[in-house]
C-alpha positions as CSV (number, residue, x, y, z in Angstrom):
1,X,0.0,0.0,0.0
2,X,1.5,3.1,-0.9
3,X,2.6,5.4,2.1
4,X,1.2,8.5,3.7
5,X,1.9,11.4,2.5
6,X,1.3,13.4,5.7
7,X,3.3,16.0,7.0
8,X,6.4,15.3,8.4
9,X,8.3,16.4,11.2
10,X,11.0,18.6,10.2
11,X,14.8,17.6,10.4
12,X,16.4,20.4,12.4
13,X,18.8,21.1,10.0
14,X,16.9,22.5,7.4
15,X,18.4,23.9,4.5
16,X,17.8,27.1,3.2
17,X,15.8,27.7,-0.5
18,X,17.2,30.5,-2.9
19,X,14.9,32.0,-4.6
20,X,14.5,31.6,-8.3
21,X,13.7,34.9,-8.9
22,X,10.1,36.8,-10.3
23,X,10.8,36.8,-14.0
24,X,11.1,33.0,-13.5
25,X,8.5,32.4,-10.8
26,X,6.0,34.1,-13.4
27,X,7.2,32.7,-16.2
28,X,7.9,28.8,-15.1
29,X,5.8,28.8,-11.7
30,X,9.8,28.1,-10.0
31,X,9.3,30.0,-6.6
32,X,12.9,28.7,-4.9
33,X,15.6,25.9,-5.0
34,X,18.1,23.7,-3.0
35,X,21.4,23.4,-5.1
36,X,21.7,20.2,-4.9
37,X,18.8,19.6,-6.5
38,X,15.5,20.2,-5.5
39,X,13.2,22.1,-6.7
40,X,10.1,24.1,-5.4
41,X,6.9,25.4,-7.7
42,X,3.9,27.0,-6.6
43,X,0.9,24.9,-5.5
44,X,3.8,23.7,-3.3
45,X,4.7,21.0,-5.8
46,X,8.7,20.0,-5.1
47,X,10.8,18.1,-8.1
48,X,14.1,16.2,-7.8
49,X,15.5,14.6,-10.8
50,X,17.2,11.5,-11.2
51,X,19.5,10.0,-13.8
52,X,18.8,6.1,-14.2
53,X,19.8,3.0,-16.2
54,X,19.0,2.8,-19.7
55,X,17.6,-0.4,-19.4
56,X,14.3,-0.3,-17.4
57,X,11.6,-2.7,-16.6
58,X,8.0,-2.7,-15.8
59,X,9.2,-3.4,-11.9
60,X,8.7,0.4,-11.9
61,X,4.9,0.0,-12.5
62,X,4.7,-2.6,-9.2
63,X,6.9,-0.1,-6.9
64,X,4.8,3.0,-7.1
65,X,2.9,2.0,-4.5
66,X,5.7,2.6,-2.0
67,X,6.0,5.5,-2.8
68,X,4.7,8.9,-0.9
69,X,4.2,11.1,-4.4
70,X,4.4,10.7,-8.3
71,X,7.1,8.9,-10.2
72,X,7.6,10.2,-13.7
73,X,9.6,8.0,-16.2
74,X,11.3,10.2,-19.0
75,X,12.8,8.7,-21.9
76,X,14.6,10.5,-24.9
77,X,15.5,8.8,-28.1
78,X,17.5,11.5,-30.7
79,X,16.8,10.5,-34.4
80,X,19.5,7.8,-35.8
81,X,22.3,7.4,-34.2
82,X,21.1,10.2,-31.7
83,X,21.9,9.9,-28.0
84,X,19.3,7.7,-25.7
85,X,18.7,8.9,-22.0
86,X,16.2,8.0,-19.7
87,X,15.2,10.1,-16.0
88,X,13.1,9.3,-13.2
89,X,11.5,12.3,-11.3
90,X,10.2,12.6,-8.6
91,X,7.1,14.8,-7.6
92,X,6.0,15.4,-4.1
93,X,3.2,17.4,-2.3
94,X,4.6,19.0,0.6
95,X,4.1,22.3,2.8
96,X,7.9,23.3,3.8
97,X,11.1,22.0,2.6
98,X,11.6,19.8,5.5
99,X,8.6,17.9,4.9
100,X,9.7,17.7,1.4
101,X,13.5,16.7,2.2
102,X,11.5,14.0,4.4
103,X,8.9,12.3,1.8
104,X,11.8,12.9,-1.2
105,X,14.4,10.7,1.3
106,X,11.7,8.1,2.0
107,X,11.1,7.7,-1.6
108,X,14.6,8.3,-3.1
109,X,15.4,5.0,-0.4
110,X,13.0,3.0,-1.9
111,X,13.4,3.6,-5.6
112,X,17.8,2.6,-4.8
113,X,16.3,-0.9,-3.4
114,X,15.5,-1.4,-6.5
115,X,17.9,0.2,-9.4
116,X,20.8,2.2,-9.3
117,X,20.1,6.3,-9.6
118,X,21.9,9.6,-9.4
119,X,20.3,12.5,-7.9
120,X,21.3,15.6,-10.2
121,X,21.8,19.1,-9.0
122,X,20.0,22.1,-10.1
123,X,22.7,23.1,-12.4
124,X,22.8,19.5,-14.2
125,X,19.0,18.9,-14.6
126,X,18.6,22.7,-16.2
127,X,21.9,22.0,-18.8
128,X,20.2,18.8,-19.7
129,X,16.8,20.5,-20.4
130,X,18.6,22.9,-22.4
131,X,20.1,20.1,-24.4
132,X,16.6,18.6,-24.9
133,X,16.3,22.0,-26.7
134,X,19.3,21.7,-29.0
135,X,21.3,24.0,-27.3
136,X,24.8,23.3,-25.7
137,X,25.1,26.1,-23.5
138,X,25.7,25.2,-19.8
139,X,23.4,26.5,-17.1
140,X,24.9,28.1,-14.0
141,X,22.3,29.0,-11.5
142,X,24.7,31.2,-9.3
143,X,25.1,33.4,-12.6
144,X,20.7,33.5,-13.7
145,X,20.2,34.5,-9.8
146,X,23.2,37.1,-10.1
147,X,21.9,38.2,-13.1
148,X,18.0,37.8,-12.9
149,X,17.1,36.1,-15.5
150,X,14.0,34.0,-16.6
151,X,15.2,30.6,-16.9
152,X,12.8,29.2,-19.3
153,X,13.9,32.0,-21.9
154,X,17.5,31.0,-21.2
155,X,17.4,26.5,-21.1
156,X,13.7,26.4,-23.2
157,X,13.3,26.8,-27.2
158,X,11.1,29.3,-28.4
159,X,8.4,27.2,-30.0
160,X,5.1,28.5,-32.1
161,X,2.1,26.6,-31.2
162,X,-0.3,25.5,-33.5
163,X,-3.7,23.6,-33.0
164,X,-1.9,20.3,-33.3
165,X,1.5,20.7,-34.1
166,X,4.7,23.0,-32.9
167,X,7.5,24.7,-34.7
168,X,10.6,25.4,-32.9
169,X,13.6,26.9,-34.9
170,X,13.8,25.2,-37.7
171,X,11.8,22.2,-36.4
172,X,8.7,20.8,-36.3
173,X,6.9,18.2,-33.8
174,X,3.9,17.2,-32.6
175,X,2.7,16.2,-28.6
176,X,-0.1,12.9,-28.3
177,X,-2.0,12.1,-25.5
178,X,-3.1,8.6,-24.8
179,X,-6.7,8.7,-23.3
180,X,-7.8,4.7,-22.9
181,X,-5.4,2.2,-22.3
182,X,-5.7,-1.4,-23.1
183,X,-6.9,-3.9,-20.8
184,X,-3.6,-6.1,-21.3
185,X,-0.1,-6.4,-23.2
186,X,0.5,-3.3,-25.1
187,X,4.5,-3.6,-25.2
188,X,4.8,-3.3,-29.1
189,X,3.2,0.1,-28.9
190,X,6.2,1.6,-26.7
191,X,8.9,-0.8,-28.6
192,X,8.0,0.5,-31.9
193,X,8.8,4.1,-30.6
194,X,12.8,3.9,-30.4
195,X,12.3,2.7,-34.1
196,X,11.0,5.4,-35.7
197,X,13.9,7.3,-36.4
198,X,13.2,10.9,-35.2
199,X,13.6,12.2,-31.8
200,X,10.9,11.2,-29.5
201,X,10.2,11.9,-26.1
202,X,8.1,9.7,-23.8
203,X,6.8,10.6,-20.5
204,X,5.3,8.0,-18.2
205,X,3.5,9.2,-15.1
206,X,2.6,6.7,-12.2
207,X,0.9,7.5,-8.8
208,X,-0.5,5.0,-7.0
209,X,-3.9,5.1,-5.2
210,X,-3.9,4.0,-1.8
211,X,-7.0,2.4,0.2
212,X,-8.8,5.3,0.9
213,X,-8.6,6.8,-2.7
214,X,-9.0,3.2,-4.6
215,X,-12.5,3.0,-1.9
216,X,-13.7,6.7,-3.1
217,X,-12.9,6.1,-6.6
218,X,-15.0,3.0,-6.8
219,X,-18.1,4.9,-5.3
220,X,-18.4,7.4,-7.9
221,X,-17.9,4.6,-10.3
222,X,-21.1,2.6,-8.5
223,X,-23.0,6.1,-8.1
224,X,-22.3,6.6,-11.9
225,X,-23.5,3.2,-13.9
226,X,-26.0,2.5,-10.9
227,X,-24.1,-0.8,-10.1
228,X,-22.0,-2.2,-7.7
229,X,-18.2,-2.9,-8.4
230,X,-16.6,-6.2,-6.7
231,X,-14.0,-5.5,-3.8
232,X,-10.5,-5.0,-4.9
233,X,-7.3,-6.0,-3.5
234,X,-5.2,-2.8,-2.0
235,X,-2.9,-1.4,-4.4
236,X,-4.4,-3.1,-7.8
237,X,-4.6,0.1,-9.4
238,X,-2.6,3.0,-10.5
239,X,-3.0,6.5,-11.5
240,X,-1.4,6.5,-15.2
241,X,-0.5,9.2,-17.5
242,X,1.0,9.1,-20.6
243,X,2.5,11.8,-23.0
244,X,4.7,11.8,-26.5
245,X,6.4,14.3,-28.3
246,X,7.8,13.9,-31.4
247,X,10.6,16.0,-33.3
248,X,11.2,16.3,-36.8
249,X,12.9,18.1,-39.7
250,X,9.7,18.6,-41.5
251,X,5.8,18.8,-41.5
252,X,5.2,16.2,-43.8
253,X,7.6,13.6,-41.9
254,X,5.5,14.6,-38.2
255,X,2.6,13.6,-40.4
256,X,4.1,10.4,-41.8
257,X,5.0,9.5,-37.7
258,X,1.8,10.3,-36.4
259,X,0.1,8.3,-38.8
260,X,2.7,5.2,-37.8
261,X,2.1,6.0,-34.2
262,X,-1.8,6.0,-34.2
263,X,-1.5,2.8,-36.3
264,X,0.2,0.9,-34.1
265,X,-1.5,2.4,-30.8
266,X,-4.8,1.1,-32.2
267,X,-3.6,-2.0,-32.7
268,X,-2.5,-2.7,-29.4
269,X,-5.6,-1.0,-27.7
270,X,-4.0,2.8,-26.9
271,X,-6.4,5.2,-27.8
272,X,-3.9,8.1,-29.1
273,X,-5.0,11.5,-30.0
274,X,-3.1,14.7,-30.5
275,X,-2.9,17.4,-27.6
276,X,-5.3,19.7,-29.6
277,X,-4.1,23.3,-28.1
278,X,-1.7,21.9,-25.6
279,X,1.3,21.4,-28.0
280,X,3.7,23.4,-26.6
281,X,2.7,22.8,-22.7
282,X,3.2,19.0,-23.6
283,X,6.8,19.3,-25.4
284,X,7.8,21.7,-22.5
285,X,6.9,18.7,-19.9
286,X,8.3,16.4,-21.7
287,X,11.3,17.9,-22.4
288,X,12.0,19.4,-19.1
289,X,11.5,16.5,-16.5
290,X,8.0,17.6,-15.3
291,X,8.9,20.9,-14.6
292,X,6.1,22.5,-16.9
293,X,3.4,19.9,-15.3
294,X,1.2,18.2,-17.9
295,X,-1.0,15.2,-17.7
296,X,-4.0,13.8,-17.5
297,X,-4.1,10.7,-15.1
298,X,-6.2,7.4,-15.9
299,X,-7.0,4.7,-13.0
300,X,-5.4,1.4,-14.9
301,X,-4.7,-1.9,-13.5
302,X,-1.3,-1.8,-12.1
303,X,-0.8,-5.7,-13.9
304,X,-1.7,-4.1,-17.2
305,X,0.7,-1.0,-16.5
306,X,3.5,-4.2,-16.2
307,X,2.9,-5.1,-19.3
308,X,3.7,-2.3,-21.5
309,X,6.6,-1.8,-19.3
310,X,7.7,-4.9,-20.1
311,X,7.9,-5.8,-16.0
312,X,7.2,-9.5,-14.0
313,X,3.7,-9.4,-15.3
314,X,5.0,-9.8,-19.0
315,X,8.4,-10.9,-19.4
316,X,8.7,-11.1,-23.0
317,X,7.5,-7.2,-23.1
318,X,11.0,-6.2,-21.7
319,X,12.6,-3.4,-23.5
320,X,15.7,-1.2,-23.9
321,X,15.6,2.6,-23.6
């Protein structure tokens, strides 16, 4: 069952948060930040990012339950013979920073039980957004505070948003939704991404519902169809979300790849749509580790979730990232 996420008693040895600055707290919601990596948004949302193996499993799927907030898997393929990366980030509700250091530790412990990670400091995660942007300059957060400057103009492209497609420099891409999932397998969907040969970026969100939440959700599901729903076991569920974005050196070839990608995600039961006037906000999640926050959470069967993972529930659906 996945833990509380009450409030925790503070450490005593709190650090102390420098703030990000206003151009960046109105342009990026980024209200303050620990160095070494943590970072604090409005609607007291905190965000550490994690470098991780670039083989993963489904076992990821089965652990979110342990954990106090919301796991999100990034992974980055560049076109051919492009670089591969893959970061785990973690999201957590919290009222103070010690509270936060607290639930981050708890779940940072739990997530090392199972695969070797590396916590990255602020300065890291914001050079390797920028790079997700195609730009190679490194980010020095001693020199934007000194210098006031709005980080998203300085690590974020400039992109032009249309209804269902971007353009950034001399780019273009397109950001998908998945709104249904399928009821089981659905590896090949996820596979065929890596072999599409354009940069792609896939961001897998996980929370897990514990007792209390999976009990209230299955009431307005009964109130709803009029029906009753059979008991479940604790922790069969999960809160899912799912996002793509897709870069390319032209129009026509985002067209040619969306029309690959909602192929094969019919096929394997995905229902796939573009994010109709949500392009940019999509690309900017993606691309940035969940620090522009964009999703839209399903309740799917944590068994299922294993299985386009390619986890216990599904060996043969293991993949590489």
């Amino acid at each position: 069952m996945r833990k509380s996420a009450g409030k925790r008693a503070g450490t005593g040895n709190m650090k102390r948060l420098i703030p990000a600055g206003k151009k960046t707290l109105h342009s990026m919601g980024l209200v303050s930040f620990d160095p070494e990596g943590m970072f604090c948004f409005e609607t007291n949302r905190w965000l550490m990012v994690y470098e991780a193996p670039k083989e993963m499993s489904g076992t990821l799927a089965g652990i979110s339950p342990k954990l106090c907030g919301r796991l999100r898997i990034t992974m980055h393929w560049g076109d051919l013979g492009g670089r591969e990366t893959c970061h785990l980030s973690l999201m957590e509700n919290a009222e103070d920073p010690a509270e936060a250091e607290s639930l981050f530790a708890e779940d940072e412990a739990v997530l090392l039980s199972m695969c070797v990670i590396r916590r990255m400091s602020v300065d890291e995660v914001m050079t390797e957004t920028t790079a997700n942007f195609h730009n190679k300059t490194r980010f020095s957060y001693a020199s934007a505070v000194r210098g006031r400057k709005d980080w998203e103009k300085e690590c974020f492209a400039a992109v032009k948003e249309e209804t269902d497609y971007f353009v950034s420099g001399r780019n273009y891409g397109e950001s998908f939704l998945i709104l249904s999932y399928p009821s089981k397998g659905g590896a090949e969907f996820i596979s065929t991404l890596r072999k599409l040969g354009c940069e792609i970026f896939l961001g897998i969100d996980l929370y897990a519902l514990n007792g209390e939440e999976q009990a209230d959700f299955d009431r307005t599901l009964e109130k709803h169809y009029n029906r009753r729903i059979p008991a479940r076991e604790a922790g069969e569920n999960v809160n899912l979300s799912m996002g793509i974005a897709v870069v390319c050196d032209s129009l026509d070839a985002v067209r040619i790849v969306e029309q690959t990608l909602s192929a094969v995600a019919a096929r394997n039961g995905f229902l796939l749509t573009p994010a109709y006037g949500m392009q940019k906000k999509y690309y900017y999640s993606l691309a940035s580790f969940g620090m522009e926050d964009a999703k839209i959470m399903r309740n799917t069967d944590a068994g299922t979730v294993m299985q386009m993972l390619g986890g216990e529930a599904y060996e043969d659906a293991a993949f590489e990232v």
